[in-house]
MIDOSE-1310 file (N, C-alpha, C; in nm, 2 decimals, decimal comma, always signed):
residues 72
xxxx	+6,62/+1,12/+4,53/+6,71/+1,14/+4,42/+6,84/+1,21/+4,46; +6,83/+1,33/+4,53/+6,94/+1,40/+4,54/+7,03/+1,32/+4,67; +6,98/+1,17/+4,75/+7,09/+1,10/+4,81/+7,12/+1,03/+4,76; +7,10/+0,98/+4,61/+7,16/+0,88/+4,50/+7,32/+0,98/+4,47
xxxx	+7,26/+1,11/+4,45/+7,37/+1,19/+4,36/+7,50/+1,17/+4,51; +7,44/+1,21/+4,62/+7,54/+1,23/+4,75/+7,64/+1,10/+4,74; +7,55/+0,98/+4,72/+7,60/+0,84/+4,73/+7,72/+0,81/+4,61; +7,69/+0,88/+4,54/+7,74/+0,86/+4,40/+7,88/+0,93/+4,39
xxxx	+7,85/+1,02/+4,47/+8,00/+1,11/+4,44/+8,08/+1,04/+4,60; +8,01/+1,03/+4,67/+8,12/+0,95/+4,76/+8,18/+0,83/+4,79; +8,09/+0,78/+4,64/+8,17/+0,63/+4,64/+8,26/+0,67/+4,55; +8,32/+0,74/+4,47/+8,38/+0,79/+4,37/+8,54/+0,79/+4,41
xxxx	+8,63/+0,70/+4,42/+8,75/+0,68/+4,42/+8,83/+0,83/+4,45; +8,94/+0,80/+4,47/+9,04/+0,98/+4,50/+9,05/+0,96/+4,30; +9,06/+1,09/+4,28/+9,05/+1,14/+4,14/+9,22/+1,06/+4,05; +9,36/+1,10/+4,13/+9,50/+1,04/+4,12/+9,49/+0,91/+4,08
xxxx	+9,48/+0,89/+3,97/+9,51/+0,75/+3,92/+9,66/+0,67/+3,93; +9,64/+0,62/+3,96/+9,81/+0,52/+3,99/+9,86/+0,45/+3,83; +9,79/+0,44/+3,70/+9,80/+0,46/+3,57/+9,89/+0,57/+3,55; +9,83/+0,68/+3,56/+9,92/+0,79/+3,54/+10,06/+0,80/+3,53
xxxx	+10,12/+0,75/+3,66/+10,22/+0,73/+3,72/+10,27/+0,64/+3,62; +10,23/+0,56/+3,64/+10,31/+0,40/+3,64/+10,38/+0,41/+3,42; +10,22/+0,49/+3,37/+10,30/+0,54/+3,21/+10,41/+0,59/+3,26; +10,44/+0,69/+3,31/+10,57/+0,73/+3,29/+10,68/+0,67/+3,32
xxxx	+10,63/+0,55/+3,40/+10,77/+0,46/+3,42/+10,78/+0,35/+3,31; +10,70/+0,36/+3,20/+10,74/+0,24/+3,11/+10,75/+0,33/+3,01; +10,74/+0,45/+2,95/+10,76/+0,50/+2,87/+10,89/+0,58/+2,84; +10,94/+0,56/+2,72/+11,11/+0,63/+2,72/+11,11/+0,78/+2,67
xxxx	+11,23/+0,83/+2,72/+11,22/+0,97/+2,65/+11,12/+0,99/+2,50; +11,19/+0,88/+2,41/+11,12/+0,93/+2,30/+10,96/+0,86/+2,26; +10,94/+0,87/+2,34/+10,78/+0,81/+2,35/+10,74/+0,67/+2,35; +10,87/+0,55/+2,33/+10,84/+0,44/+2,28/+10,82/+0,40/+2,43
xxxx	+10,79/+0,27/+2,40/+10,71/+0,22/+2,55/+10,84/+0,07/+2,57; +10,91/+0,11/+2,70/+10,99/+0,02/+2,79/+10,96/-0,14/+2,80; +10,95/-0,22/+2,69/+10,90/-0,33/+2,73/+10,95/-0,44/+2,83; +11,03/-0,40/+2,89/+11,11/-0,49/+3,02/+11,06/-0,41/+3,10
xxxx	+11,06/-0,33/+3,13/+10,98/-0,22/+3,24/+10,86/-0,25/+3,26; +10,81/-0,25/+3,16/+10,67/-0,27/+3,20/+10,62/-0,41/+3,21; +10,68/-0,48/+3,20/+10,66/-0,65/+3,20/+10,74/-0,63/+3,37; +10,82/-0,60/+3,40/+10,85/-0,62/+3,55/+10,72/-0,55/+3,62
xxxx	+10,68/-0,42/+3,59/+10,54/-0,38/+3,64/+10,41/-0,41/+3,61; +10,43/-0,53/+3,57/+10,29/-0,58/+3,47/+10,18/-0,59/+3,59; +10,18/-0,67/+3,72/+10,10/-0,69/+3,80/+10,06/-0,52/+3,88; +10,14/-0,41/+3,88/+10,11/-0,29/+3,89/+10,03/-0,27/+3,77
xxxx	+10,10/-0,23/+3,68/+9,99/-0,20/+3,59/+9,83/-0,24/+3,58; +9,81/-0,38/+3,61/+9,70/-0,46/+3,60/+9,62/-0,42/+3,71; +9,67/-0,34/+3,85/+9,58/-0,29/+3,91/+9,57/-0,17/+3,92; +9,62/-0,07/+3,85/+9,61/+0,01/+3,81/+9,53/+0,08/+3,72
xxxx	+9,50/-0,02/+3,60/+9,38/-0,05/+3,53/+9,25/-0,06/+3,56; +9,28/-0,17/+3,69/+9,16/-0,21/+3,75/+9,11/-0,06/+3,82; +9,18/+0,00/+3,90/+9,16/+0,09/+3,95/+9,09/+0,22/+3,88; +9,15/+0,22/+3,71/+9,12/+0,35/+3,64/+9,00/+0,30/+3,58
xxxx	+8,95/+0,15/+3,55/+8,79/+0,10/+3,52/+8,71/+0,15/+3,63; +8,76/+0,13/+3,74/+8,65/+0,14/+3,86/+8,60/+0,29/+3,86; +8,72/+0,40/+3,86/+8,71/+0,53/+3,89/+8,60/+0,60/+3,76; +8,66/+0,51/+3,63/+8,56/+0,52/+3,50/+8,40/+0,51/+3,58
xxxx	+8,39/+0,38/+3,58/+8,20/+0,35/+3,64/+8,17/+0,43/+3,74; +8,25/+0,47/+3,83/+8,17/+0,57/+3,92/+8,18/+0,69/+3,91; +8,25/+0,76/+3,77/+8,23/+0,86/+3,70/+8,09/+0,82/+3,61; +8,12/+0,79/+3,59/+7,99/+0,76/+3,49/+7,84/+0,74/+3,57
xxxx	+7,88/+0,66/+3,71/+7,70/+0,67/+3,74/+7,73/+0,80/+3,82; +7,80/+0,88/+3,88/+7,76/+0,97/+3,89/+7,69/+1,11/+3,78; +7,78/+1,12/+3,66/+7,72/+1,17/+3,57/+7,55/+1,09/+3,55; +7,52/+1,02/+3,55/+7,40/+0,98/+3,55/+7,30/+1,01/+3,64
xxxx	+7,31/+1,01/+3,80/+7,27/+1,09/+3,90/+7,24/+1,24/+3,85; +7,34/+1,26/+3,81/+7,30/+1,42/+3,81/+7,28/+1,47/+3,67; +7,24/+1,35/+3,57/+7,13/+1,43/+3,45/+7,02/+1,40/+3,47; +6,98/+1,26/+3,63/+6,84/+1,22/+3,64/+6,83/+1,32/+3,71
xxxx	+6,85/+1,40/+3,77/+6,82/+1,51/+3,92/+6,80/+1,64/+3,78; +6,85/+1,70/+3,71/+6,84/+1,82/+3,65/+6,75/+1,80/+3,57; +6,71/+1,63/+3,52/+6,55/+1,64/+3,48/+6,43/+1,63/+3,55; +6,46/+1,61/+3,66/+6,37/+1,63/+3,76/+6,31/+1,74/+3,81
């Protein structure tokens, strides 16, 4: 069990999401969202996404690792 949890956190993406980023390049001073901007970075965006789902699931099975381990 506890080389599930090892496994789990080292598959676990670098934490810096490239989402992060990329909002503040489509977003305008006053909060509204760049729609030329972001249509030129549409294909960033999209793996950016992809990237912040993946980083999601391997947050998550790690959280899961380590509520099966603390019930153990």
């Amino acid at each position: 069990m506890h080389q599930a949890v090892v496994d789990a956190l080292r598959g676990m993406p670098p934490a810096r999401l490239r989402l992060i980023e990329l909002a503040w390049q489509v977003v305008r001073e006053d909060g509204s969202l760049d729609v030329e901007r972001a249509s030129f970075l549409r294909q960033e965006l999209a793996e950016a996404l992809a990237q912040a789902e993946a980083y999601g699931q391997a947050t998550r099975e790690a959280v899961r690792c380590l509520r099966q381990l603390a019930r153990s």
